[in-house]
N, CA and C of each residue as an Amber inpcrd file, in Angstrom:
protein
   630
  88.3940000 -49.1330000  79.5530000  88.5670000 -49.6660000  78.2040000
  90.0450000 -49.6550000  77.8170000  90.5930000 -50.8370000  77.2520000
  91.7050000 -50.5510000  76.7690000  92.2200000 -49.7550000  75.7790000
  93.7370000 -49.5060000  75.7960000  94.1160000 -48.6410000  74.8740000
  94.6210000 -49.6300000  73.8990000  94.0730000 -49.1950000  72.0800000
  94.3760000 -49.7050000  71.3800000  95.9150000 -49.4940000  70.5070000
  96.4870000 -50.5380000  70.1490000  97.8850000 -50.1690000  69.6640000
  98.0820000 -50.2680000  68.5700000  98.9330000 -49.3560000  68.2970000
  99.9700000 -49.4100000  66.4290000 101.1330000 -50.3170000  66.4820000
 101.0050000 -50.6180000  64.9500000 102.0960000 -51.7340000  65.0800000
 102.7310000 -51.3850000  63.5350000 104.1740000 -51.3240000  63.5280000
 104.7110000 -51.3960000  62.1580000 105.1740000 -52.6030000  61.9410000
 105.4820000 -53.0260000  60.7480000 105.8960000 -54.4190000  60.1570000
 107.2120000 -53.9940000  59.0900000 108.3880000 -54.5480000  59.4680000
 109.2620000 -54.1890000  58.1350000 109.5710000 -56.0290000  57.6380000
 109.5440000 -56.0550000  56.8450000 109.5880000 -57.7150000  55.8980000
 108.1880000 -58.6750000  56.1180000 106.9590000 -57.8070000  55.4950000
 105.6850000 -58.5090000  55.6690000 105.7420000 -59.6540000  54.5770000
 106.0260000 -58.9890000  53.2820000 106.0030000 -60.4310000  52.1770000
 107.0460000 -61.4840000  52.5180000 107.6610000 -62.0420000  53.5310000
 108.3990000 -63.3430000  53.7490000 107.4160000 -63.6750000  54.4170000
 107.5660000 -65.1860000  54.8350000 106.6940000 -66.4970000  55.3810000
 106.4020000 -65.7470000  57.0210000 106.7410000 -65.4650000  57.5460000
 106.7410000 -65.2260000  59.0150000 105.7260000 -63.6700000  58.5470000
 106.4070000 -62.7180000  58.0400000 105.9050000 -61.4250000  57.8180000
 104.3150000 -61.5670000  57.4460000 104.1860000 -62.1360000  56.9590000
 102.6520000 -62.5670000  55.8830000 102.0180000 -62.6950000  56.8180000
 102.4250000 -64.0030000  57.6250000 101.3170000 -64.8130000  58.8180000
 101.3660000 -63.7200000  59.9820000 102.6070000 -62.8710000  60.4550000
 102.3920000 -61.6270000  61.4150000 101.2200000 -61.0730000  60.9650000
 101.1480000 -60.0500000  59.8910000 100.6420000 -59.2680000  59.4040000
  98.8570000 -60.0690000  59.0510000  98.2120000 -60.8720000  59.0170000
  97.5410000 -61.5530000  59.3550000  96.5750000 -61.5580000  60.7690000
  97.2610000 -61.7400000  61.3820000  97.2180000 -61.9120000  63.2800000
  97.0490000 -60.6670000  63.2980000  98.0530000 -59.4380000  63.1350000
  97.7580000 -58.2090000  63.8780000  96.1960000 -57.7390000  63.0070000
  96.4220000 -57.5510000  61.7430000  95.3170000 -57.1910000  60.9970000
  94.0650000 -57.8170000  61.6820000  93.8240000 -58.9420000  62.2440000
  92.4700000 -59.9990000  62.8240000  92.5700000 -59.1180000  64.6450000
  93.6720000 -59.1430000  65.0240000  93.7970000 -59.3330000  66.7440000
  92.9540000 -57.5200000  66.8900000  91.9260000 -57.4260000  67.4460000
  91.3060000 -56.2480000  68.0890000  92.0420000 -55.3440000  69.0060000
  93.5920000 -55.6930000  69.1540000  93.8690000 -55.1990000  69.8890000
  94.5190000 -53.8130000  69.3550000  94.8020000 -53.9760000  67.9900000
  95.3830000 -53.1960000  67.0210000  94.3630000 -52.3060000  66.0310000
  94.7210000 -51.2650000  66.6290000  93.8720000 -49.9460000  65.7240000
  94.5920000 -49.6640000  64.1400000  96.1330000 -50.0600000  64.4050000
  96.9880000 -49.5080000  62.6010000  97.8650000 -50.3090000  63.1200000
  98.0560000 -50.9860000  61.2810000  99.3030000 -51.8200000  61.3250000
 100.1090000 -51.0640000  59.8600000 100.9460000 -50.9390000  60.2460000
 101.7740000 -50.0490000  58.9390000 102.6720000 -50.8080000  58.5170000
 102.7340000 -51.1950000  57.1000000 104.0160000 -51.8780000  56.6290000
 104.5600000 -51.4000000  56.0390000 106.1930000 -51.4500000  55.7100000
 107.1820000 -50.9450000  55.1510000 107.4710000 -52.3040000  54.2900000
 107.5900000 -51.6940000  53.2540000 107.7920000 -52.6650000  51.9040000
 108.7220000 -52.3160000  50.9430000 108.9660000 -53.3820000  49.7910000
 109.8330000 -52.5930000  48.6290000 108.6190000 -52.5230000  47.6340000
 107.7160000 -53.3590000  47.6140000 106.6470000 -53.2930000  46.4370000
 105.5290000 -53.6830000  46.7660000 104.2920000 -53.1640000  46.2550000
 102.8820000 -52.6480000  46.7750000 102.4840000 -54.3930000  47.0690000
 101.7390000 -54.4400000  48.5450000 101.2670000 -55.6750000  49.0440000
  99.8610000 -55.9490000  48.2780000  99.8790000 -57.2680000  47.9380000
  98.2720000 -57.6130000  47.3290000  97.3370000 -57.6430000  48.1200000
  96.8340000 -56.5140000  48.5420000  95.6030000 -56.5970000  49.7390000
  94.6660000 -57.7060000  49.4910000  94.5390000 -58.1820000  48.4360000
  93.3690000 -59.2980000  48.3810000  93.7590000 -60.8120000  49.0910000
  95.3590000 -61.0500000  49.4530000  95.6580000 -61.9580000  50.1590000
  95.1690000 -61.5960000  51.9570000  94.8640000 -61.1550000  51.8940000
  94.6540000 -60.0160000  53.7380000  92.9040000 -59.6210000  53.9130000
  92.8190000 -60.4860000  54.7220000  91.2900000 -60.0540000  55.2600000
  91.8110000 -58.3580000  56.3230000  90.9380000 -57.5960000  55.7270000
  91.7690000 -55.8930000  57.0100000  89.9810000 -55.8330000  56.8180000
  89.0900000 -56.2060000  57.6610000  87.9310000 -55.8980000  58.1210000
  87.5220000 -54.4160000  58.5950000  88.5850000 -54.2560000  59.3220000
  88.6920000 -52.6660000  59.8520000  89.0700000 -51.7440000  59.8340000
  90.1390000 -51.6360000  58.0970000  90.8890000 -50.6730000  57.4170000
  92.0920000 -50.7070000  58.3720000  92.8130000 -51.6030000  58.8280000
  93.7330000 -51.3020000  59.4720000  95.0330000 -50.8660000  58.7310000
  95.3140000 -51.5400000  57.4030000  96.4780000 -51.9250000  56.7720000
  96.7750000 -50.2610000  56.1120000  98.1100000 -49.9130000  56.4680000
  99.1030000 -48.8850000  56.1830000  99.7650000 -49.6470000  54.9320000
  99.7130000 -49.7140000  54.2390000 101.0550000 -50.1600000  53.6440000
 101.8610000 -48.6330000  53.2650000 103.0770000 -48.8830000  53.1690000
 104.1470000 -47.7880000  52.4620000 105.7200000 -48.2050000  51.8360000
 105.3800000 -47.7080000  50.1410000 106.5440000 -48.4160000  49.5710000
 107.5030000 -47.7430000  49.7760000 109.2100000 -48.0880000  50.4290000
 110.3460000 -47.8980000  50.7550000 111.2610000 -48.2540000  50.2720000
 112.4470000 -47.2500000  50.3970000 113.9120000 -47.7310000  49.7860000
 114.5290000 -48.1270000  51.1440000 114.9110000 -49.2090000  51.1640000
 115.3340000 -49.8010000  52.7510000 116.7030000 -48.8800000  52.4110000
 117.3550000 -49.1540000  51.4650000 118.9650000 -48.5940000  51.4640000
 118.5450000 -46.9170000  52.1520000 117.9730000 -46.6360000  52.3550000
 117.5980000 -45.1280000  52.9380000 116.4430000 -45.2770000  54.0830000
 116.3210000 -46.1010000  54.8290000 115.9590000 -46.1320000  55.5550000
 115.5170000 -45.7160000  56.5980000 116.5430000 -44.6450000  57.1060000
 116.4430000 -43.1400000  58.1510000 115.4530000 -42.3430000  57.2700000
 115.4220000 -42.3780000  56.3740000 114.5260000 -41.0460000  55.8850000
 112.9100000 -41.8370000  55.9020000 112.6060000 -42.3580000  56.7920000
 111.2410000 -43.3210000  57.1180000 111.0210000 -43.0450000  58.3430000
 111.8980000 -42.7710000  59.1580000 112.0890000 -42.8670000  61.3210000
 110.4760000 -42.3390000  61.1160000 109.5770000 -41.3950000  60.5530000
 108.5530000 -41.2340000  61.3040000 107.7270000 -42.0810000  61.6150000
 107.4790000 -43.4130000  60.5560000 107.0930000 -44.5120000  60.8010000
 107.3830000 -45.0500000  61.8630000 108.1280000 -44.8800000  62.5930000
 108.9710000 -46.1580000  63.9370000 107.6180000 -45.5420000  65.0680000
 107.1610000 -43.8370000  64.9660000 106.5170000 -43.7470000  66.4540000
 105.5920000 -44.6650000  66.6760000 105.5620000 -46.1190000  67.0330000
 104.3180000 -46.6920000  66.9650000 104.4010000 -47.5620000  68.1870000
 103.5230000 -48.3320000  68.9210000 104.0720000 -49.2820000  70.4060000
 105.0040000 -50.0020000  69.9730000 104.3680000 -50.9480000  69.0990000
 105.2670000 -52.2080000  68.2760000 105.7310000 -52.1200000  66.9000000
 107.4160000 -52.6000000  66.8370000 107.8240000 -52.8930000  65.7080000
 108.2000000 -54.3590000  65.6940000 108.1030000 -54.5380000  64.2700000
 108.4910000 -56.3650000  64.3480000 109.1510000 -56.0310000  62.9700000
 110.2580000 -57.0790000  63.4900000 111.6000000 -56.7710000  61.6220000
 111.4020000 -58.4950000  61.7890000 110.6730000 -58.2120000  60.2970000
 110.9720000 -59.9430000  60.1780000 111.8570000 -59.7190000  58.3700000
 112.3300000 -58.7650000  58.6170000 113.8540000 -59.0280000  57.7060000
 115.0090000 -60.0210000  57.3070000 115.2040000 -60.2330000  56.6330000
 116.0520000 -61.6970000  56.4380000 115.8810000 -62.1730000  54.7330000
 117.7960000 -62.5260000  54.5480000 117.5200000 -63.6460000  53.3910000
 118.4030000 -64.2680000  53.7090000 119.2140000 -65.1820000  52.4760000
 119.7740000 -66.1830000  52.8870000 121.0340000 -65.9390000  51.8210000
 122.2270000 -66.5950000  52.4990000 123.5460000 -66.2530000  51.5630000
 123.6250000 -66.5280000  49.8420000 122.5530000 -67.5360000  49.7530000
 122.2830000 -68.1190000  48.4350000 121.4280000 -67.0310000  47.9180000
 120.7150000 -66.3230000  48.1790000 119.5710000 -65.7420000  47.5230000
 120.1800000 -64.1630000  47.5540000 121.0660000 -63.6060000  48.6190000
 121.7000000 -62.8870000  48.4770000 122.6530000 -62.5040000  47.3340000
 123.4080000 -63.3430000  47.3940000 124.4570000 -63.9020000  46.0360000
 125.7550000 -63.9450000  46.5540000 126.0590000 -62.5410000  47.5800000
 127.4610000 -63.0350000  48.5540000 127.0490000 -62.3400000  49.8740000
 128.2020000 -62.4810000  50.3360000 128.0880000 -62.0200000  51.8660000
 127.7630000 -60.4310000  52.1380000 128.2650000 -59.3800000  51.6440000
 127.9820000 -58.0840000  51.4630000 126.8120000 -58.1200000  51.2480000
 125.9030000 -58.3780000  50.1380000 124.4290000 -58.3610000  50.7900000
 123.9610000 -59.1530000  51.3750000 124.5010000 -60.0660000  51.8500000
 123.3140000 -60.7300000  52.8990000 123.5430000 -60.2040000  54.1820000
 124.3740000 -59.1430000  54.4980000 125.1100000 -58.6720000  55.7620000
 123.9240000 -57.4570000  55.6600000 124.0680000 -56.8230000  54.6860000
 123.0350000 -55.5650000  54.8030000 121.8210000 -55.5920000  54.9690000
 121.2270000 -57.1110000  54.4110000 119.5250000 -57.1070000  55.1120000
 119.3910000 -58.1550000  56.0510000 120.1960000 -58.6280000  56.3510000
 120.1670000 -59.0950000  57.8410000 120.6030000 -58.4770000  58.5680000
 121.8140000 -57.5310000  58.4940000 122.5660000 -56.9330000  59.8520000
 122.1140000 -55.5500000  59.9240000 122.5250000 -54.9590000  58.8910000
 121.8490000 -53.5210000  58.4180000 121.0320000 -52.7810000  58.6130000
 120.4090000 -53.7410000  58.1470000 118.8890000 -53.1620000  57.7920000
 117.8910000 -53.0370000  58.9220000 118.2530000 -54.2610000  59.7620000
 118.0770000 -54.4360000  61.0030000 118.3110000 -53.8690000  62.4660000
 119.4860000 -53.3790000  62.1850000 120.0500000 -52.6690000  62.8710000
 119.5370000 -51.0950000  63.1270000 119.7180000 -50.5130000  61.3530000
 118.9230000 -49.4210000  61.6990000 117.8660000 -49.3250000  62.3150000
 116.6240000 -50.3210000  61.6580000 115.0860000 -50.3150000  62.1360000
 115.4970000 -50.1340000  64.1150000 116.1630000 -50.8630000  64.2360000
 116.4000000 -50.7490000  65.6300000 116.5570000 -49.3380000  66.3680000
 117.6870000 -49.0300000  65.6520000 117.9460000 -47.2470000  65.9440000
 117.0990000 -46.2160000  65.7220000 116.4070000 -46.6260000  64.5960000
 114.9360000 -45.7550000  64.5180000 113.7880000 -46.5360000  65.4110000
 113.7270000 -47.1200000  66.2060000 112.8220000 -47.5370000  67.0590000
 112.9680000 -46.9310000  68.0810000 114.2860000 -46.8840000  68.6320000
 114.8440000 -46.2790000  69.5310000 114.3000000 -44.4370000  69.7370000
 114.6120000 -44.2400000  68.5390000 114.8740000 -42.8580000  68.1910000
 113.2610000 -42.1210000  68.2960000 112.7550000 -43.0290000  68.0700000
 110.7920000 -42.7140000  67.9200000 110.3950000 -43.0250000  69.3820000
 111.0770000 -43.0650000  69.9250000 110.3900000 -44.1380000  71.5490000
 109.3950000 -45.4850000  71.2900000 109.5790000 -46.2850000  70.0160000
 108.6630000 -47.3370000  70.4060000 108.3060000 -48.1760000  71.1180000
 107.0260000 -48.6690000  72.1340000 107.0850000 -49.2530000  73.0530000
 107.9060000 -50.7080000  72.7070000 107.9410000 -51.0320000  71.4010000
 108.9060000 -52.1650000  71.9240000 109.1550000 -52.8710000  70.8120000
 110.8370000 -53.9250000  70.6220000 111.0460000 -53.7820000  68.9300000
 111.4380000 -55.1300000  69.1140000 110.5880000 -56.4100000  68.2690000
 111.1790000 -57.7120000  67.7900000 111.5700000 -57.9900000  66.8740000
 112.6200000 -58.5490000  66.8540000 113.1810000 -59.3880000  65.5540000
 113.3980000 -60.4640000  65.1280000 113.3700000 -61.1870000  63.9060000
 114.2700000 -62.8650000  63.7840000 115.3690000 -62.7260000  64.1030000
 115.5640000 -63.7330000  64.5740000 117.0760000 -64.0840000  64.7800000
 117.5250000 -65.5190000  64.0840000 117.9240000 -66.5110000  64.8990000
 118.0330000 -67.7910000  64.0920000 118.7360000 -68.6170000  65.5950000
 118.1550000 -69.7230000  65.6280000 118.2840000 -70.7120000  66.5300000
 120.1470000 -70.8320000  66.2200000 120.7800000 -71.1150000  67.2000000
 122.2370000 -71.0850000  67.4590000 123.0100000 -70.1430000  67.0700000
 122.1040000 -69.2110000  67.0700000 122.8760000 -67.4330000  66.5180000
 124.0970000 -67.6780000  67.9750000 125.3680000 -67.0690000  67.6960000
 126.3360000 -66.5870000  68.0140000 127.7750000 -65.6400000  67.0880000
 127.5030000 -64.9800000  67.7650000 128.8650000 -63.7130000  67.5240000
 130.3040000 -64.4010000  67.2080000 130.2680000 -65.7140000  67.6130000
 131.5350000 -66.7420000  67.8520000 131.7260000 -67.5640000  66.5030000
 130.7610000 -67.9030000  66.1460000 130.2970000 -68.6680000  65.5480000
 131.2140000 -69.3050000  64.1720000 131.5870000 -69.9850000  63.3740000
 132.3320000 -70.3390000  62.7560000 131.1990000 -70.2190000  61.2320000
 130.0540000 -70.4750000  61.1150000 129.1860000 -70.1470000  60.1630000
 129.0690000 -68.6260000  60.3530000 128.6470000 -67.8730000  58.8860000
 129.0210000 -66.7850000  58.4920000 127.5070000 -66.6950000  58.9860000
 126.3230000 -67.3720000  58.5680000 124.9230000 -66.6130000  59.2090000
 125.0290000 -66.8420000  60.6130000 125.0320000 -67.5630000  61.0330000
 124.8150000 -67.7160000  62.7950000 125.6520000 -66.3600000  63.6240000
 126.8130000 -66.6850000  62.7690000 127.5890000 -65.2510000  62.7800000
 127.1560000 -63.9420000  63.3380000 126.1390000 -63.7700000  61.7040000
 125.7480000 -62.1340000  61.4900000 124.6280000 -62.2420000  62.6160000
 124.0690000 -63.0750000  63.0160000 122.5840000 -63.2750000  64.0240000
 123.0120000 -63.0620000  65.0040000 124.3120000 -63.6310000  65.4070000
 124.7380000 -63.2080000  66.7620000 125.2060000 -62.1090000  67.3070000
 125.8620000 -61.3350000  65.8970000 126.2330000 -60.1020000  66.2390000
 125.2570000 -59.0740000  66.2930000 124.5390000 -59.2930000  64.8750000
 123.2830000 -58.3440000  65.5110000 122.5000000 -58.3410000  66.8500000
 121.9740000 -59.6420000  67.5460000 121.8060000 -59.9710000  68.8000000
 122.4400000 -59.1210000  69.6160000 123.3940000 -59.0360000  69.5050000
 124.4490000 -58.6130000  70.7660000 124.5720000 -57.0190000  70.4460000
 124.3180000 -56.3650000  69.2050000 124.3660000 -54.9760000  68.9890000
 123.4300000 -54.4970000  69.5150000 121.9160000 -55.6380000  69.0770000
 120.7190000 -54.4100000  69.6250000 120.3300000 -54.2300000  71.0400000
 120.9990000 -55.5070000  71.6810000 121.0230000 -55.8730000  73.3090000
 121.1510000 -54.8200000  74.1890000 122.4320000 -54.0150000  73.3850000
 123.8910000 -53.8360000  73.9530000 123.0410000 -51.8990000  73.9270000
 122.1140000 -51.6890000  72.9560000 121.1370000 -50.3010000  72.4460000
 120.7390000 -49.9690000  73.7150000 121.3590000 -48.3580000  74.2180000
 120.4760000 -47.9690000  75.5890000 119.4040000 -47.6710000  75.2140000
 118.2310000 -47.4250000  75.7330000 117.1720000 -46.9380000  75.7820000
 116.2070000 -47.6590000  74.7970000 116.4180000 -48.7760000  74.9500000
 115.5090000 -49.2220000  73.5710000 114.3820000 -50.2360000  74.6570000
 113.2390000 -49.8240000  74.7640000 112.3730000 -51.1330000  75.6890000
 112.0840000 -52.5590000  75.1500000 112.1870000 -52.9700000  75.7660000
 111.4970000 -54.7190000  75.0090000 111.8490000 -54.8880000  74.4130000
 112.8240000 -54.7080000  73.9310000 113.8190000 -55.4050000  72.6490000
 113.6930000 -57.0190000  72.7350000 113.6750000 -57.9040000  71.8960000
 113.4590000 -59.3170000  71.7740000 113.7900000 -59.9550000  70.6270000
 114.1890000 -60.9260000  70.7800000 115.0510000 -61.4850000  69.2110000
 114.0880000 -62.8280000  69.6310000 113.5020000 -63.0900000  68.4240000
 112.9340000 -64.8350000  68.1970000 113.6050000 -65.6890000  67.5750000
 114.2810000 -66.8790000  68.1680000 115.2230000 -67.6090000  67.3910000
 114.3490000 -69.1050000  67.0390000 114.0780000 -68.8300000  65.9230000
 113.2100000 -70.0330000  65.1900000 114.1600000 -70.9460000  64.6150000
 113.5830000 -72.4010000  64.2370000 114.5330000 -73.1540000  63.6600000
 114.4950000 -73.1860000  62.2810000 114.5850000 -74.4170000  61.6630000
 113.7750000 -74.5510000  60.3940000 112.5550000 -74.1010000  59.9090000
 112.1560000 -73.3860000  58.9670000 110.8080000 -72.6750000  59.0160000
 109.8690000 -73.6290000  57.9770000 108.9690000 -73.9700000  58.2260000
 108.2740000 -75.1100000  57.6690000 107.1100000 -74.1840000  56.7350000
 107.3050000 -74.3130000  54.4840000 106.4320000 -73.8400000  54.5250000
 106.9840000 -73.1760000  52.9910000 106.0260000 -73.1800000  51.8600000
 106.7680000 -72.5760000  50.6940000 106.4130000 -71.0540000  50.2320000
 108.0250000 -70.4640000  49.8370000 107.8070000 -69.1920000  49.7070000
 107.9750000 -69.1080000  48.0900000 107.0890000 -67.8250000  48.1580000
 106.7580000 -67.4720000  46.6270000 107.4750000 -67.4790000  45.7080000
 107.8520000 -67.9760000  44.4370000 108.6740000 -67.6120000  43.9550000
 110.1400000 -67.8730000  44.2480000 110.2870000 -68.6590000  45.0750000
 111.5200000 -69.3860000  45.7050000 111.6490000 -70.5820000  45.5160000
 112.9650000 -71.0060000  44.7850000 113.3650000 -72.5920000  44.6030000
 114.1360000 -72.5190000  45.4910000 114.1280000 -73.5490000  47.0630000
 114.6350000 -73.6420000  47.8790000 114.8280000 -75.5640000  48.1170000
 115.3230000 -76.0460000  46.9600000 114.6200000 -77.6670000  47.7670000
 115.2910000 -78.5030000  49.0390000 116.6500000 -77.9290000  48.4960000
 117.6770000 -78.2850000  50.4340000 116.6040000 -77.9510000  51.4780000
 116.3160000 -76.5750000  51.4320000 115.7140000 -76.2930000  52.6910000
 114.1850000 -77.0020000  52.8540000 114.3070000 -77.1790000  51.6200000
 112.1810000 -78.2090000  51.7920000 113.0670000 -79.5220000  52.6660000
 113.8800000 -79.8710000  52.0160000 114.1210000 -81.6520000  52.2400000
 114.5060000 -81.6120000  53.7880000 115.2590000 -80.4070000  54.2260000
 115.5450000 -80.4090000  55.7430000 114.6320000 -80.0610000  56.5390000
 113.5960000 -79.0930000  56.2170000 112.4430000 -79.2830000  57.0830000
 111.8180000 -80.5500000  57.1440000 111.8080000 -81.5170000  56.1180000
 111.2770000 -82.4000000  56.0040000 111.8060000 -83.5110000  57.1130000
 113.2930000 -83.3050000  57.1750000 114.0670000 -84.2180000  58.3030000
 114.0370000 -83.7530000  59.3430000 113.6460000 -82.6680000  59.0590000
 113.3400000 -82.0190000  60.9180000 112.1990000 -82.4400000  61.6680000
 111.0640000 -82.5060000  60.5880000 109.9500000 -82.5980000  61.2530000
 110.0810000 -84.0730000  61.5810000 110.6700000 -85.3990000  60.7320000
 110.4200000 -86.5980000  60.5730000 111.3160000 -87.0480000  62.4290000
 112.3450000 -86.2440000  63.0010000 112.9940000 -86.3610000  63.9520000
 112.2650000 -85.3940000  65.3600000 111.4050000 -84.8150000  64.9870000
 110.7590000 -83.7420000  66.0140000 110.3570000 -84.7100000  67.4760000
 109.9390000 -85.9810000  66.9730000 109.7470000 -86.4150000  68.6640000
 110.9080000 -87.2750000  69.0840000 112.3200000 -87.0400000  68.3200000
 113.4780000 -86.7930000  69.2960000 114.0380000 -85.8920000  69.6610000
 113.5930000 -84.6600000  69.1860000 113.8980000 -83.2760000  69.7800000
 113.3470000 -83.0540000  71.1620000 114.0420000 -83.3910000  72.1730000
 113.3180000 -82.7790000  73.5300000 114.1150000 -82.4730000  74.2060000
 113.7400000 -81.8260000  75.2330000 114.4140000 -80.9870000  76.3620000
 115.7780000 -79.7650000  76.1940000 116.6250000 -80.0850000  76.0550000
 117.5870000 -78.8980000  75.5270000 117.5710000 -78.6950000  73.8140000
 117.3380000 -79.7530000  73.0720000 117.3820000 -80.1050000  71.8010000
 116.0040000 -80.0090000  71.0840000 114.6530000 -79.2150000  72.1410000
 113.3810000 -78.6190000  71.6670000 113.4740000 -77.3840000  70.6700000
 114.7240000 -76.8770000  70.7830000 114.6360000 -75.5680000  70.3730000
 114.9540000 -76.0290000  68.5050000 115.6550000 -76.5900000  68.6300000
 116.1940000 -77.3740000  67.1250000 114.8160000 -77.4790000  66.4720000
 113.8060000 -77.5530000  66.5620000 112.8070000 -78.3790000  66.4210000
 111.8450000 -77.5130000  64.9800000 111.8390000 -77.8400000  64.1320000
 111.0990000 -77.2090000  62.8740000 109.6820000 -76.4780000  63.4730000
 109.8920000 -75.1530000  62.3820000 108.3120000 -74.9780000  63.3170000
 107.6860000 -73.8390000  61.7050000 106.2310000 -73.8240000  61.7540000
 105.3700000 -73.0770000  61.2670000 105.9770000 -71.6780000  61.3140000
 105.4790000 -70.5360000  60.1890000 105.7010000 -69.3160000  59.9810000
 104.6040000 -68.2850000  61.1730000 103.3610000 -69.1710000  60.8850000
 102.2870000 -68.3690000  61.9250000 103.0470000 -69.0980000  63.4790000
 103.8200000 -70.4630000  63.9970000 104.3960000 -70.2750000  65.0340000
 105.3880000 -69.6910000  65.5600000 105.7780000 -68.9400000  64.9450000
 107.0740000 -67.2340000  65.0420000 106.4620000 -66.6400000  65.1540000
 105.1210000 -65.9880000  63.8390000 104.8860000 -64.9990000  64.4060000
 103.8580000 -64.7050000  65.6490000 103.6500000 -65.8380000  66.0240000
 102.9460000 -65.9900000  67.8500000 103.7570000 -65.1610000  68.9530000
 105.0610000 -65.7160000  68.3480000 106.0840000 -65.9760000  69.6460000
 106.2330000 -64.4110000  69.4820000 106.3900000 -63.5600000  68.3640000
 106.7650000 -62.6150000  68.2510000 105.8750000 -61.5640000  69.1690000
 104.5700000 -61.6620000  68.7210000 103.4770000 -61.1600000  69.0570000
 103.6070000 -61.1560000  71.0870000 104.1300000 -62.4900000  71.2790000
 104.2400000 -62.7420000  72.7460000 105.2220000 -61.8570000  73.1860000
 106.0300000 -61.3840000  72.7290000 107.3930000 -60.5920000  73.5370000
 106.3800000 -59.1910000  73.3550000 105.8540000 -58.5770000  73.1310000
 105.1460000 -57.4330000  73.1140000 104.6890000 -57.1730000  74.0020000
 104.3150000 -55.7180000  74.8180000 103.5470000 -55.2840000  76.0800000
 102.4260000 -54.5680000  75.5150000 101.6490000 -55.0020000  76.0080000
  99.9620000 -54.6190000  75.9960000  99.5870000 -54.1000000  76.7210000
């Protein structure tokens, strides 16, 4: 019989986090899914048939004082905002790079079997954009983490899909041109290609060992 696994979640209420947290809560393969949050999740959006759902409300800015949470197989940081919603670069550095970073070091630090994250399609360290930027560097920090197993970064494109409470309409109108160009996206230029919140958190789910 197989052995069943734990899974923590840090950024369940964004578009990707929601549809993760979904999948693991349904997938049998998962005995506890624990989320780390800033404010209490509406369980009534979440079918948890089998009492799986942990939730636990957190101060990310203190973050280390949580590591006991990390002992689990799987972590998934679907952490992330955006420079606009941030307001400047100093915070959007801390919950993309930060925040991220730690979860990493406390993954590490717990032995978790294995830790994914967003990243962002053309992430580089080089980069002349300030997000592709911070994606690349984080990339290359948690890479660079000895002892950390399965580490995996998912680099999604455009994320197709409306979030709560968010006036985003640039980003509606460009998914919109993404998708309208998707069957000229092929072969090296597939990756460009707009995609679903539940199609991340697939991919995510896929870098995991079972």
């Amino acid at each position: 019989m197989a052995v069943l696994k734990s899974a923590l979640i840090l950024g369940a209420s964004g578009l990707v986090g929601q549809n993760l947290l979904r999948l693991l809560l349904l997938d049998p393969r998962y005995e506890s899914v624990t989320c780390l949050v800033r404010r209490p999740l509406g369980r009534q959006h979440y079918q948890d048939p089998d009492n799986k759902l942990r939730p636990v409300v957190i101060d990310f800015d203190n973050l280390d004082e949580y590591q006991g949470y990390f002992s689990v197989d799987h972590v998934y940081c679907c952490l992330g905002t955006t420079l606009k919603k941030a307001g400047d670069i100093s915070a959007f550095r801390k919950v993309d790079f930060e925040y991220v970073h730690v979860a990493a070091q406390l993954a590490r630090a717990q032995r978790a079997g294995g830790f994914v994250w967003i990243s962002s399609v053309g992430a580089n360290a080089k980069s002349k954009n300030y997000y592709l930027r911070v994606k690349g560097e984080l990339e290359n920090a948690i890479m660079r983490m000895p002892q950390l197993p399965n580490a995996a970064a998912v680099r999604p494109g455009v994320l197709i899909g409306e979030r709560a409470n968010d006036n985003r309409p640039l980003e509606r109108v460009g998914a919109s041109i993404m998708q309208l160009l998707k069957p000229l996206l092929v072969g090296r230029l597939k990756k460009y290609r707009a995609v679903y919140p539940h199609q991340v958190a697939r991919e995510m789910m896929r870098h995991q060992t079972f």
